[in-house]
N, C-alpha and C positions, 0 to 999 in steps of 0.2 A: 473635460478633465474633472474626475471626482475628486472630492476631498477624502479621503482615506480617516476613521476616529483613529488610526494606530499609527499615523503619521505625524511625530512629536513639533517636527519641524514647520508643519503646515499649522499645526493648532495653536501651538506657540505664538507666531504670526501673526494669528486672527485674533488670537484676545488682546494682543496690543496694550498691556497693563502696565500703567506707573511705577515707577517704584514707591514701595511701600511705607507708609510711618504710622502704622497702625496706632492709637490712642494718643497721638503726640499733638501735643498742645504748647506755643511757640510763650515766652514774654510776652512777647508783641501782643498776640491775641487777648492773651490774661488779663492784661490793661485794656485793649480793646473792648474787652466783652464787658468791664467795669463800665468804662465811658459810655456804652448804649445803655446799658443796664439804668444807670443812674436820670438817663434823659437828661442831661443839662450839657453844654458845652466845657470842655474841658478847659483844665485853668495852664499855666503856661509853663509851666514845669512837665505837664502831665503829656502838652503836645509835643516839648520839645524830648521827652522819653521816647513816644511813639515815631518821631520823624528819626530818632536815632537809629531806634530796634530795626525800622523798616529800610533806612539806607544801608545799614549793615547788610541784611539781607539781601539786598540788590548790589553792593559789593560783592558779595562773597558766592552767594547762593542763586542769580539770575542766568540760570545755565539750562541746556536744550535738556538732562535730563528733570529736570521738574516744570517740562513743559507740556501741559496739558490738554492745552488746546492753541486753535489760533485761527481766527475769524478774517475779512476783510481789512480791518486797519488793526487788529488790534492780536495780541500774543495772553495766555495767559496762565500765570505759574503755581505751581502751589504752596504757598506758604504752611500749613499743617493740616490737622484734621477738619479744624472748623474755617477759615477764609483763602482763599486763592488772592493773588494780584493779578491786575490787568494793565497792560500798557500798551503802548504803541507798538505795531509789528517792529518797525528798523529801528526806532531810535531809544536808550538809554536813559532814563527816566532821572528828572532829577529829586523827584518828592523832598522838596527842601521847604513846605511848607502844610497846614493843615487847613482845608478848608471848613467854614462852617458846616456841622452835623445836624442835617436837616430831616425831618420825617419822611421814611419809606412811601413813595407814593403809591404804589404797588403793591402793598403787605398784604391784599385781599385775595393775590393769586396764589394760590397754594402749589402749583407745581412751577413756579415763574421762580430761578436764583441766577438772571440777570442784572438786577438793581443794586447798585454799591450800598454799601454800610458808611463807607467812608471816604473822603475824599484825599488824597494828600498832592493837590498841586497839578501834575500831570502821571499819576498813580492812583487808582482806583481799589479797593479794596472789597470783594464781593464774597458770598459765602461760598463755602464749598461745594456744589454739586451732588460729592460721593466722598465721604469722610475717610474710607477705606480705600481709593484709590480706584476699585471695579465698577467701571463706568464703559459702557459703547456705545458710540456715536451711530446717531441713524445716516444711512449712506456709508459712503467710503472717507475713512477719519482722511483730512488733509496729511496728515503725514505718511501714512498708507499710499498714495496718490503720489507724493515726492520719492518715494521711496523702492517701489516694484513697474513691474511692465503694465499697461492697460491689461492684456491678456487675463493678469494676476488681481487685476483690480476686479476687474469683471467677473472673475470666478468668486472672489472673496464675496462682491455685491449679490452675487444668484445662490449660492450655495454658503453662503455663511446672514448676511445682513438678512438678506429676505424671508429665507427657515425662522431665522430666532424671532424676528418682528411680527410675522404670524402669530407665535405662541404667547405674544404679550396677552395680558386678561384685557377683554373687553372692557373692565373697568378703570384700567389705566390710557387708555383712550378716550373716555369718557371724561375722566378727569382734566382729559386737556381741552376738549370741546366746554367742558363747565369756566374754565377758564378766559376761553375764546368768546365766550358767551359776558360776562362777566366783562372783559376787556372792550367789548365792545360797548356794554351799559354805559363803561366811563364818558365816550364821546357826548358830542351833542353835533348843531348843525351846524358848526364852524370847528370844529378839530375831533379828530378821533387817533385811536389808539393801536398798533397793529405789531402784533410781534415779527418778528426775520425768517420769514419760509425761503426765501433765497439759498439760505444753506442748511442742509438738511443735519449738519452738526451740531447745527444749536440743539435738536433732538437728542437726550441722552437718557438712556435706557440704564437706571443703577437698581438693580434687583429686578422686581417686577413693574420697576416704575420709570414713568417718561416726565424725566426733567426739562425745563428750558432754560435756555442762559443766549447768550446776549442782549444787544441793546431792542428797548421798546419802540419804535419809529413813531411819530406824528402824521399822518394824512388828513387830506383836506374834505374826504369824503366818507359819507358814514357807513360803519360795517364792516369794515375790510377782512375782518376776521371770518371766513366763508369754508366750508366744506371741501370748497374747490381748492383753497391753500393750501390745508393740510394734506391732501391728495398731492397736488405739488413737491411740498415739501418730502414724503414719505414714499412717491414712486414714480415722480417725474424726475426730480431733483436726483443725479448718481453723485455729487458731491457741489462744493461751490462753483465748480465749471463744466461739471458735466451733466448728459442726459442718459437716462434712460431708453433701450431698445427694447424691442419686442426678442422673448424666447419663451419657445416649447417649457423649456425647462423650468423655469421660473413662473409661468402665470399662474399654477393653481393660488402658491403664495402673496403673489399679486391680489389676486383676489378678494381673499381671507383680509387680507390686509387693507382694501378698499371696502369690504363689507363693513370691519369693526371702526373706522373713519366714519363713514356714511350713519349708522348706525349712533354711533357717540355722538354726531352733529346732527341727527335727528330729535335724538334725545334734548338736547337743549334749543332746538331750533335754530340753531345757526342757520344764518343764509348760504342756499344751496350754491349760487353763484353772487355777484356784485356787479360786472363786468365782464365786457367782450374779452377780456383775455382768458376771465375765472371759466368762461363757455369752450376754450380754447383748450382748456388745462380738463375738460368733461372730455371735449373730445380725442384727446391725446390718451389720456386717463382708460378710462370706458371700453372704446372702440379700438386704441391704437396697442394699448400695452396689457390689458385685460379682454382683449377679445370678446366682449360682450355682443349676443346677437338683438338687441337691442338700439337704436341711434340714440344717441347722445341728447339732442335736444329734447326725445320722447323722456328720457332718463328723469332730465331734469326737473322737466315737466311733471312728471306722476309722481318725483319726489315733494317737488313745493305741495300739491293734492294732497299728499300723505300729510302735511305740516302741517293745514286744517284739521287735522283729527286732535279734538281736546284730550282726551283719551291719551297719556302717553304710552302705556303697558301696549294699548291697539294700534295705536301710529306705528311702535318699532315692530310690532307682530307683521301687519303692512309690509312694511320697508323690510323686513326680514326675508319674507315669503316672495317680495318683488324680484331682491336682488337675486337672489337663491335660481328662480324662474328667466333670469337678464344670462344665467349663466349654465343654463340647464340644459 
């Protein structure tokens, strides 16, 4: 089934966009943006304004249309241009208190707007993603997924997600590997640092750029952050419950899109793999949904070779010319 450009109904569909509050900026935030501004903890008038602005708001305004997203435990709304709120999926938030406003631990990742700003109790306060609302989720957005047939899901994931993910610039890929890379410095030999590929939503694509958002998980093992995740996330991952299959149709896109992965994780040297699973996530990847005439472990292998090459301009020349040949 093609998508038709002349078909209002079907385009409409696919961009799945917010409703709009172009340049609006809440009380709430005004004072908010004061209280980080200033670095100190706010004094008691100042929290009790902010618990007010902010229950009002979940009174009045916590409705499925300014529902932006919605993760594993968690729903998330938009409060105006500059911060969203995050709560619990099922239940009602009471934010009837303000927690201490502590330093951003994470302020170093530049594409990472998972991390609260604030706390209020069992309400989360996090920046906004896309200020103007035009934001696409990589995968199939969870409300898309509630909402139409598989049939309709699948066509949107091959013919709508896969085309436009292709065309992202290789340097907004890259930005997220600089990240990954970067995320993984933080660890050491007892705790490391791993963003959420489980749902390929936390990807979000606002202009030419790939945002993140949810939470930062802890593991016990260093690195986690590998090649082989983001591959996961971006073309194994069809949504938080689903897989990816193999079609004619789709793998040129595939590809492009495993190239420019590969490629931005080369560049910072991200680990190619971590784990028997990340090896599992090459061979499903590579061989299973990309068709490469290549095996999987030979893959892996000439990539790590490549990762020796001091030289970065010559390592991705490499890696460029390899992949190009894996699919030739």
């Amino acid at each position: 089934m093609q998508i038709s450009s002349t078909n209002f109904t079907q385009q409409n569909k696919y961009k799945l966009k917010n409703i709009q509050f172009r340049g609006y900026k809440s009380v709430f935030s005004k004072k908010l943006d004061e209280v980080l501004l200033s670095g100190t903890q706010p004094d008691f008038e100042t929290q009790k304004f902010l618990i007010s602005k902010l229950q009002n708001f979940i009174k009045k305004k916590l409705k499925s249309n300014r529902k932006i997203g919605q993760g594993f435990n968690g729903s998330v709304y938009k409060i105006d241009d500059s911060y969203v709120l995050k709560v619990h999926k099922h239940d009602k938030p009471y934010a009837d208190m303000m927690d201490k406003i502590n330093p951003q631990k994470f302020k170093n990742l530049k594409t990472y707007y998972g991390e609260p700003v604030a706390k209020f109790y069992d309400a989360q306060i996090l920046r906004n993603v896309s200020s103007n609302g035009e934001q696409i989720q990589a995968g199939i957005p969870q409300k898309y997924s509630l909402m139409f047939t598989s049939e309709e899901c699948k066509e949107y994931y091959e013919e709508f997600y896969l085309p436009l993910f292709s065309k992202i610039p290789q340097k907004s890929y890259n930005a997220i590997a600089k990240d990954c890379d970067t995320l993984n410095k933080m660890g050491n030999d007892k705790i490391s640092y791993s963003f959420d590929y489980l749902n390929p939503n936390n990807f979000v694509l606002v202009g030419k750029t790939i945002r993140i958002t949810d939470v930062i998980t802890q593991e016990t093992y260093e690195n986690p952050n590998t090649i082989a995740q983001l591959l996961y996330s971006f073309l194994q991952k069809t949504d938080l419950d689903g897989y990816a299959t193999y079609s004619k149709y789709s793998e040129p896109f595939k590809r492009i899109i495993m190239k420019k992965i590969v490629l931005a994780g080369m560049k910072y040297n991200l680990p190619i793999e971590n784990s028997p699973y990340d090896k599992k996530i090459w061979q499903v990847v590579s061989n299973g949904l990309c068709k490469s005439n290549e095996n999987y472990t030979n893959i892996i292998e000439n990539l790590k070779n490549f990762q020796k090459i001091p030289n970065i301009k010559l390592r991705l020349q490499k890696t460029n010319d390899y992949i190009e040949n894996i699919y030739n």
